[in-house]
C-alpha positions, 0 to 999 in steps of 0.5 A: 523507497530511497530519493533517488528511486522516487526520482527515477520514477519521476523521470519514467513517468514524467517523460512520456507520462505512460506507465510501463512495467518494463520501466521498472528493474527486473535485477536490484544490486545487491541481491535481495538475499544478501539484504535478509539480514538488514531487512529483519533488522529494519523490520524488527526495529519498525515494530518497536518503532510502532509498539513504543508509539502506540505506549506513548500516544495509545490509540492516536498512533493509528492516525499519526502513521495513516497520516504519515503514510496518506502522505508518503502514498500521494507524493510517490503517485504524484508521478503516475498517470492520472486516470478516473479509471479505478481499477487501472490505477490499482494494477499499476500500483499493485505492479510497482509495488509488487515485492514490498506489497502484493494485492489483487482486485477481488470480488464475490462470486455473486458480483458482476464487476470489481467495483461494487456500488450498494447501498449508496456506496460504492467500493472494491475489495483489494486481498492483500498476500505479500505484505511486508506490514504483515511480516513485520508484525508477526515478527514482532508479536504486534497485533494487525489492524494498528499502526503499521497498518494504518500506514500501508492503508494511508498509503493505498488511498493517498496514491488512488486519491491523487492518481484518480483525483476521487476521496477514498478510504481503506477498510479491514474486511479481514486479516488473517495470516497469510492475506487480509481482505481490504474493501477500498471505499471511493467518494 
């Protein structure tokens, strides 16, 4: 997300302090089509990005980028509406990020609600389709469960720690290659 994106949020949301889909552009210039190409190389050169850190901090690269992403995830959701509400704070986020990241709240068929609280613990299940981490990795052979992903993950519970003002953290359940099954866990 560019600076001047963030600001166009910032006066969206900060104006009214409302959340509303239509605020955000059904058309981008130029065409998604004509950025392919630029898209697969930033996506290739993430990758080595990620491969060269993990080669130089081994296993530290995970916290370095869910660190970077907790960040980055806070700062964009410092122009959201805050509510307590879990579940709304997840389908605004999943409905702004749409594109770059499709998720949905899931729950097992044996459960009544999506927030789940068992075993003195309380969480929710996220299934995560699109993903550009996901894409990422293929394209360049990487494993998921690592860095790119502690990213998105640093993401996902910077921006419901600071939309819901409640810790949180993210856990893989599952990944697979066309979604990952995530378990958002709230304090």
């Amino acid at each position: 997300m560019s600076a001047g994106y963030i600001d166009e949020l910032h006066e969206a949301f900060h104006s009214d302090l409302v959340y509303r889909s239509e605020d955000i552009p059904l058309e981008c210039s130029p065409k998604p089509k004509e950025m392919e190409q630029t898209l697969h190389g930033v996506m290739k050169l993430n990758g080595l990005v990620i491969r060269s850190l993990e080669e130089i901090s081994g296993r530290g690269a995970n916290a370095v980028t869910y660190r970077a992403g907790k960040k980055f995830g806070h700062e964009v959701a410092k122009y959201f509406q805050k509510r307590e509400d879990v579940e709304g704070a997840l389908h605004e986020l999943s409905d702004l990020l749409r594109g770059q990241y499709s998720f949905e709240v899931w729950k097992p068929e044996d459960k009544e609600t999506f927030i789940i609280e068992e075993n003195g613990e309380t969480f929710i299940y996220l299934v995560f389709h699109d993903c550009i981490v996901r894409q990422t990795l293929r394209r360049n052979g990487l494993d998921q469960g690592g860095p790119l992903c502690q990213t998105l993950f640093g993401y996902v519970v910077g921006a419901i720690e600071e939309i819901t003002g409640r810790k949180a953290k993210l856990e893989i359940v599952h990944t697979g290659p066309n979604a990952c099954l995530k378990k958002l866990v709230l304090k």
